[in-house]
N, C-alpha and C positions, 0 to 999 in steps of 0.2 A: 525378825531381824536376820539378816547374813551369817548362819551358821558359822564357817569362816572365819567372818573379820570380828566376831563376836569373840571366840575362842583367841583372834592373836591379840584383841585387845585387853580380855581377861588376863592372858599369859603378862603379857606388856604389864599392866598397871599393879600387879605384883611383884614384878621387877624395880616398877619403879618406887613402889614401897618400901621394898630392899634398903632401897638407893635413897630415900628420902626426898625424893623428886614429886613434885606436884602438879610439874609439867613437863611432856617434849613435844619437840618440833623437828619435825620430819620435811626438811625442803625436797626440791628434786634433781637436787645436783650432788656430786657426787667427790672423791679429794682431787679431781683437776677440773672442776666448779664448771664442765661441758655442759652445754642444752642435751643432747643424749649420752647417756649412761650406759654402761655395762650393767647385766644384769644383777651382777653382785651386789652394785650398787641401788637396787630399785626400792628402797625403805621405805618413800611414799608410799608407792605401788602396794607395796605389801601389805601394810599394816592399813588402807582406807580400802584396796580396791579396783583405785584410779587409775588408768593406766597413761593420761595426757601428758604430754612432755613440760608445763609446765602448773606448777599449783605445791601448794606449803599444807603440812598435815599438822594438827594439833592434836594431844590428845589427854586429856587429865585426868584424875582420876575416877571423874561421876561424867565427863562430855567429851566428846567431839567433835571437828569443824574442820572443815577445808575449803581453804584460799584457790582462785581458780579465775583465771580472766575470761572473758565474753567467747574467747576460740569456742570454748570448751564449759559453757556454762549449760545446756541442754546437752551433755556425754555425760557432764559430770553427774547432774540429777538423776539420770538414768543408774550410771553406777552407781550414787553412792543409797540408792532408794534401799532401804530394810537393813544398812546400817549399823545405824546409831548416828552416823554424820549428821554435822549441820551442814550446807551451801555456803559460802561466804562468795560473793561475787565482786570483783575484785572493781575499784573504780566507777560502783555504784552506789550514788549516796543514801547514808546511813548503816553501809558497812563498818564495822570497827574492822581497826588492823590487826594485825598478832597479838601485838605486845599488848595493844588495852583491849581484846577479846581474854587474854590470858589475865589482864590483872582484873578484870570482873571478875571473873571466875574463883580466882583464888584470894580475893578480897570477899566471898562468902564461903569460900572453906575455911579461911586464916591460913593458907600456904604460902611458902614464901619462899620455894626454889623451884626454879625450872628447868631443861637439860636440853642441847642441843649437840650431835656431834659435833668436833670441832674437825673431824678429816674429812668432814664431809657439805661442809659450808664457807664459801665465800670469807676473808676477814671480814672484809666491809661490812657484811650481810651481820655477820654474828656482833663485832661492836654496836653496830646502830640498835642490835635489838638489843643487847644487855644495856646500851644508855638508856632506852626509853624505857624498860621494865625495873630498872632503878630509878626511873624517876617516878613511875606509876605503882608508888609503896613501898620502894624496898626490894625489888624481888632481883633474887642473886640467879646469872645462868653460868649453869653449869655447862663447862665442855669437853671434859676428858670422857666422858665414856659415849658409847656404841649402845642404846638400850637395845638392840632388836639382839645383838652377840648371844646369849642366852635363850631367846625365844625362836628365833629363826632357824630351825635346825635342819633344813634342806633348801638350806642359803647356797644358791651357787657359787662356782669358786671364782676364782678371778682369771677372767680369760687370759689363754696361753694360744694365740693365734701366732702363725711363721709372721716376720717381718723382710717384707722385700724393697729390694733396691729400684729406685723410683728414675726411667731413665735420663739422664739431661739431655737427651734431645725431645724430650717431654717436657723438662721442665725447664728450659733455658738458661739454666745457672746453677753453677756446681753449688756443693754443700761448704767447700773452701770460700768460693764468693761471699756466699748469706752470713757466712759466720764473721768475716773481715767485715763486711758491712754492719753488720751486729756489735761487733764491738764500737766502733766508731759513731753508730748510735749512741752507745751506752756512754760512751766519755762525752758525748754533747749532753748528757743526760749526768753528770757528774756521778758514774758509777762504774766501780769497777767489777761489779760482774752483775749476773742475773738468774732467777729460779726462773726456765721457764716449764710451765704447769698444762696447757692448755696443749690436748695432743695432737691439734690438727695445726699448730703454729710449729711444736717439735716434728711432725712428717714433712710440715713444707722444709721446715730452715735445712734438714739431716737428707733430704732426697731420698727419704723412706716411704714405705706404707703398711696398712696391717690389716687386719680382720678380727679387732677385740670390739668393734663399736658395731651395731646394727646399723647399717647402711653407711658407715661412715670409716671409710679403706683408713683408719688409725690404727695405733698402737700403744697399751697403756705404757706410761715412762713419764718420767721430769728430765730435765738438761737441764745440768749445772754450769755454769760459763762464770772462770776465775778469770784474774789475770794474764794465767800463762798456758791456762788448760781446759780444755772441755769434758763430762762427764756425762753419760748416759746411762740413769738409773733404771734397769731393764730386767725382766725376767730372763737371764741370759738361754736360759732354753729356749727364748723363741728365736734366738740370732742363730742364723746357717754359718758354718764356715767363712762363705762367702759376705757373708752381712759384717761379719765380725772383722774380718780382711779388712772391706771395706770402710767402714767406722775408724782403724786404725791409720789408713790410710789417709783421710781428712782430719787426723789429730783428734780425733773422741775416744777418751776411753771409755769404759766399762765397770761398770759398780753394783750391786744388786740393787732391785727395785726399793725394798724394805731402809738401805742405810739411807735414804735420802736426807730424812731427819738429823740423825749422827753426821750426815756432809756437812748440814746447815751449824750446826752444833760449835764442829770444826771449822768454821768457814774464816779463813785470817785475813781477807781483802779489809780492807778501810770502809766500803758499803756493796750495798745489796740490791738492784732495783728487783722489786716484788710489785705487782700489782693487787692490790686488797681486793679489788672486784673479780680476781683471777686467780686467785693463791687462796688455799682452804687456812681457815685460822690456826689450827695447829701448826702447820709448817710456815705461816707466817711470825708466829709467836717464838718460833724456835732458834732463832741465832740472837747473840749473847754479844754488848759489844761492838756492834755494829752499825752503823748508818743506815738504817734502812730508806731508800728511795721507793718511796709509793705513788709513784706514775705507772700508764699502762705501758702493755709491753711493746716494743719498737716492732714487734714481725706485724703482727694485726697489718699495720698501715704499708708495711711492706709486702706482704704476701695479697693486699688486696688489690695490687696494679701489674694487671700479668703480664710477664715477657712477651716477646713477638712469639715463642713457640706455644706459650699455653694460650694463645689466643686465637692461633692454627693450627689446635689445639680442638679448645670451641669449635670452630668453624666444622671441622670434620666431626667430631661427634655429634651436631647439631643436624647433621645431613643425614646419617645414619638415623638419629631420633627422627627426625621427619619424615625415613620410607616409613619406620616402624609404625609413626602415626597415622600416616594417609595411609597403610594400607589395614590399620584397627579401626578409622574410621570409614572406611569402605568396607568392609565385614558389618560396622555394627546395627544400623539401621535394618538392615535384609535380615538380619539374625535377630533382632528383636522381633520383629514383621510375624517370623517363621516360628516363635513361639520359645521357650524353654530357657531362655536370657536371664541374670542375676548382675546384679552387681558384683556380686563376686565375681562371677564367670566372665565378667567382661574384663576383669580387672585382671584376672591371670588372662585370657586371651592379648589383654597389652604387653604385660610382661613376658608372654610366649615370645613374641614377636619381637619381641626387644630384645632376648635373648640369644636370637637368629643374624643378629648385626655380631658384626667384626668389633673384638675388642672390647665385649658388653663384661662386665664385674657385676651386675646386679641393680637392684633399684638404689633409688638414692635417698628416699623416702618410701612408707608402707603409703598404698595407693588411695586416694580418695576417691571409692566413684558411690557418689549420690545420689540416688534417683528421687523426683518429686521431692517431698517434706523433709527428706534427710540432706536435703542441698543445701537449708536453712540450719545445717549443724556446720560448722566451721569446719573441725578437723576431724570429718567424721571418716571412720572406717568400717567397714562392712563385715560382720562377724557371723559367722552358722545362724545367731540367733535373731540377728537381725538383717539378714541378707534378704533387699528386696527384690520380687520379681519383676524384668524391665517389660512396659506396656507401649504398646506402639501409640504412645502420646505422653504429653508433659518434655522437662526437660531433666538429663543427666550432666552430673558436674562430674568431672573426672582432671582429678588433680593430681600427677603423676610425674616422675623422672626416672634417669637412667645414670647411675656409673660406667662408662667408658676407663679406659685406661687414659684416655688423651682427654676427657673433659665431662663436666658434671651436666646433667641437665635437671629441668626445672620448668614446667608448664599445665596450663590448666586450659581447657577446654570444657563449654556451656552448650551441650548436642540437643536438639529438636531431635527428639524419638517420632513425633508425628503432631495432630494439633496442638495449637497450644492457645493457650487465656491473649486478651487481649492484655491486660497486667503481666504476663511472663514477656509476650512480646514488649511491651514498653521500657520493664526493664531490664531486658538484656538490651535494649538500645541503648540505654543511657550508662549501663555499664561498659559497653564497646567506648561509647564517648568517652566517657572517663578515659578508659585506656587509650584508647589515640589522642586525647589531649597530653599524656606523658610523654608518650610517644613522637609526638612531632614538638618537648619543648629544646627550648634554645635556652643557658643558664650561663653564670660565670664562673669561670675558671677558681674551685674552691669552696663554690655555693654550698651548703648543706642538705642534706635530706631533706631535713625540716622545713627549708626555705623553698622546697618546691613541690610538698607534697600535697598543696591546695593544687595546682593547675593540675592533678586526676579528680582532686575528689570535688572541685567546683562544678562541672556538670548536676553530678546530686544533689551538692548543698538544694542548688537550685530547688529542685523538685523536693526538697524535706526529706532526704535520703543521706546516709551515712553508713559506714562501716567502721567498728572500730579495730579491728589487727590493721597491722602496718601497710604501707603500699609498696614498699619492695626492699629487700634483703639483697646483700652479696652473692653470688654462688663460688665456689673453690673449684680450683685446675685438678680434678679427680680430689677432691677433699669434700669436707663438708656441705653439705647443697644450701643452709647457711649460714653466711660467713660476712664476718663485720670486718671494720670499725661502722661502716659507712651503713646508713639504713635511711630508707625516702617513708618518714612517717610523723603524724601526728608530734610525738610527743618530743622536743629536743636533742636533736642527736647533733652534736657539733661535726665532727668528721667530716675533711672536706669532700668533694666530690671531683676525683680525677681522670686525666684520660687514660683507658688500661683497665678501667675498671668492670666488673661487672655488676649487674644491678636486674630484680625482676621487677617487672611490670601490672599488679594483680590485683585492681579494685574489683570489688564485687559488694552485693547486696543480697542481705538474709531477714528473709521473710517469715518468723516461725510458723512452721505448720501448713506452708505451701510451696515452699521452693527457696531454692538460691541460687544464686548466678556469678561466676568467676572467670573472667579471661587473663592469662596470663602468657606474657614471652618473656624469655630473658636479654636482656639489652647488654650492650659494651658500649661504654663512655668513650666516644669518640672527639678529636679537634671537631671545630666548626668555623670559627673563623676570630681573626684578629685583629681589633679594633685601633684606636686612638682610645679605646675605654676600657681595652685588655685582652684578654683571652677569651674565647667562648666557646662550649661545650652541646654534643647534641647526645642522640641516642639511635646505635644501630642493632632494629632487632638480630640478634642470634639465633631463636629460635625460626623455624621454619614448619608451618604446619599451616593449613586454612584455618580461619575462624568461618565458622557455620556463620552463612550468608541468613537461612530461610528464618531465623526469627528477627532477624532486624525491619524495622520499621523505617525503611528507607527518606521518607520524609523528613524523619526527625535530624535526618544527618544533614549538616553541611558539604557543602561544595571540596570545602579543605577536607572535608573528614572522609568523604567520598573518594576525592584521590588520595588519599593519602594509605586507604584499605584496599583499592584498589592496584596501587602503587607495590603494597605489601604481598599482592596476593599476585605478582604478574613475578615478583623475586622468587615468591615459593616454586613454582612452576618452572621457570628457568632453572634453577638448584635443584631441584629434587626430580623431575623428568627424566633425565638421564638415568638417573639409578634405578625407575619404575618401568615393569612390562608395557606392554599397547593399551592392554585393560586398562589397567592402574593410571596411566597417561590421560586416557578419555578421562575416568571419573574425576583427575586431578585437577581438568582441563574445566570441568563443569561445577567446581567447588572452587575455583578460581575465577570464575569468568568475571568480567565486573559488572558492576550494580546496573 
């Protein structure tokens, strides 16, 4: 067993002795309930192991078990091997869920209370579980305490990154605008003010940014919005003179990060819109007195349809990311060929080069590049210990982006190192299908995610092929890479689908133990035309980069499909030519040519 996780679970289940507790749960979010966390907050992390961006830890007094979706189901068994963890694989039947994995458990101890932070979970998250763990025997969950406070004793602190002024001609609309528009939400929403919690909703609405999130230009804080006033709960050390000018100048004042609670306490508006799925239970619970409105929050849908400047924005970061790509995929083939190549090394040579453009802040995500069998890991990252060496054959997935200051990127490329299987050829064809089947659809003004994310993945259905992660996410204007309400996926997502919008494009197929394959661009919802049967919507790629020609099986494609990569690859070429040498030109010239 994991020396380690052995020692922080010993420490742990002492505590929770103390405490009388029979169980906790360890989600992976954090008290403004983000998909990425500051380190402060990594409690899963800690106490299993795991370091995936999403999965739930249990741990009782004699077991434990972690929740964990398909992304990240072969990382996860790697990490969580020697232990003590069970797998619990999330959406595969004959998994239990939490609450009735917990009330087995302690329906053979005869325990009868379980603990979950409450500053560190979603409401929603934590009532659903206390309903169903009260209905499964009785068991009461606790939320006021922190078990790890006591045993975590080089718990990092809570990031104190500068907070900067975010410019409007970046971002097309002052911070007076968004707030005016905010309110005028909130009264159509019968509310007179709002918590909001979520940091990359407070950068966009305040025309800020920060460097408390790993890859993600935030800053921690909540914003309180009353009636007549706005409040920014801040570690005021990270505000410059100039920030603080600023803030006062748009009507936000300043309050320390900590009183937020005592705000909500105090809060004398007639109601409160909070969103349960977005507000941690503790400061949900916390105002007295009041209406609370539990709809989501109005920026989500506002912050997801970019101005004309962050969309010109895009364009120019997207041009920059494209030298940076054509000219890491023309290094990478001759440099694997020449011998001494890693996944890792490829992955910092992407990021060298990305770093070399105008305006670069960093990656936007830690990079995926996967050669051979590790391409069949979803969210895999390449580590000292598992760093493979790249062979002049098989295929590398490399799924990567870049913070600009004017715009996020977001893209995945499936590279032929040299031969490949007649299987890797077939399907990286059918996963290109896929993707140009999104690619060239036409939808109605409104349509859902949901309601269009069969025309990527119908090519496979076909062939007895699936994937289960989503088929495209939002990206944010220098914000989180991302970014909802809107999501083209499997399971339900109402959100409509607008023009302004941004959206990625990235079916692929995981084969364990042989490979995986992923193409991705990032799209913007564009008009397409207007009927007597309404509005209709298309998609224009953003991204600019080749898709590797040499493993496509040319046959399998259509005639549409055929112009239609063709079509994509004469744009790349045109846009990005200009900005590449003579060299760089030919080779761009002959990764474009068409089929």
């Amino acid at each position: 067993m994991d020396d380690n996780i052995e020692n922080r679970l010993t420490e742990l289940r002492e505590v929770m002795r103390r405490e009388r507790l029979d169980a906790f749960i360890f989600p992976s979010t954090d008290p403004h309930c983000g998909e990425y966390v500051p380190d402060h907050w990594k409690c899963r992390e800690w106490v299993s192991g795991f370091g995936g961006s999403a999965g739930t830890a249990v741990v009782t007094l004699d077991a434990a078990a972690l929740w964990t979706d398909s992304r990240y189901f072969i990382a996860a068994e790697e990490a969580l091997r020697g232990t003590g963890y069970v797998l619990m694989r999330e959406r595969v039947d004959g998994t239990p869920g939490v609450a009735e994995w917990i009330a087995r458990k302690l329906a053979v101890s005869g325990g009868t209370a379980a603990g979950i932070d409450g500053m560190a979970a979603p409401a929603a998250m934590v009532d659903a579980l206390a309903a169903e763990l009260r209905s499964r025997g009785g068991i009461t969950l606790r939320t006021n305490f922190d078990a790890l406070a006591p045993v975590w004793t080089s718990r990092p602190p809570l990031p104190r990154g500068v907070v900067e002024i975010y410019p409007e001609s970046l971002a097309g609309e002052t911070a007076v605008s968004k707030l005016s528009r905010l309110r005028a939400a909130l009264r159509a929403d019968h509310a007179c003010g709002m918590l909001m919690s979520s940091l990359d909703d407070i950068a966009w609405t305040l025309n800020l940014r920060g460097t408390d999130v790993h890859c993600n230009p935030v800053f921690v804080a909540y914003l309180l919005m009353e009636g007549d006033r706005t409040t920014l709960f801040v570690d005021q050390a990270k505000l410059s003179p100039e920030v603080s000018a600023y803030l006062a100048s748009v009507g936000v004042g300043v309050a320390p990060y900590a009183d937020v609670a005592r705000a909500l306490r105090a809060y004398g508006e007639y109601s409160l819109l909070m969103d349960p799925a977005a507000t941690c239970h503790t400061l949900f619970n916390a105002v007295r007195g009041v209406e609370v409105v539990g709809l989501p929050s109005p920026v989500a849908a506002m912050k997801a349809v970019k101005t004309g400047a962050e969309i010109e924005g895009f364009r120019r970061a997207m041009l920059r990311d494209g030298v940076a790509m054509v000219r890491f995929l023309r290094w990478l083939r001759p440099a694997v060929e020449a011998g001494g190549q890693t996944e890792m090394s490829a992955a910092a040579r992407l990021e060298a080069l990305r770093a070399g453009q105008q305006l670069y802040r960093g990656p936007s995500f830690d990079t995926i590049s996967a050669y051979a069998d590790h391409g069949a890991i979803v969210h895999y990252e390449p580590t000292p210990a598992t760093d493979a060496p790249l062979r002049p054959e098989g295929l590398l997935l490399v799924d990567s982006g870049a913070q600009y200051l004017d715009g996020t990127t977001d893209i995945t490329r499936t590279i032929a190192l040299g031969p490949l299987t007649d299987e890797q050829r077939r399907v990286y064809t059918l996963v290109l299908k896929a993707h140009i089947a999104l690619e060239r659809a036409v939808f109605p003004d409104g349509a859902s995610g949901t309601q269009i994310d069969a025309i990527a993945r119908e090519p496979l259905w076909r062939e007895g092929l699936n994937y289960l992660h989503g088929t495209g996410h939002g990206v944010g204007s220098y914000l989180n890479v991302h970014e909802g309400p809107h999501q083209i996926r499997m399971e339900w997502k109402p959100a409509p689908l607008r023009a302004g919008m941004t959206v990625t494009d990235e079916p692929g197929i995981y084969l364990a133990g042989r490979f995986g394959v992923r193409t991705e661009n990032t799209l913007l919802i564009v008009p397409h035309a207007e009927t007597e049967c309404g509005r209709f919507l298309a998609f224009e790629p953003l991204t600019l980069c080749p898709i590797d020609r040499e493993p496509i099986v040319v046959e399998m494609l259509t005639a549409g499909e055929r112009e239609w990569l063709d079509g994509y690859h004469a744009t790349v070429y045109e846009r990005l030519s200009p900005l590449l040498t003579a060299d760089e030109c030919s080779w761009l010239a002959r990764a474009c040519a068409p089929l």
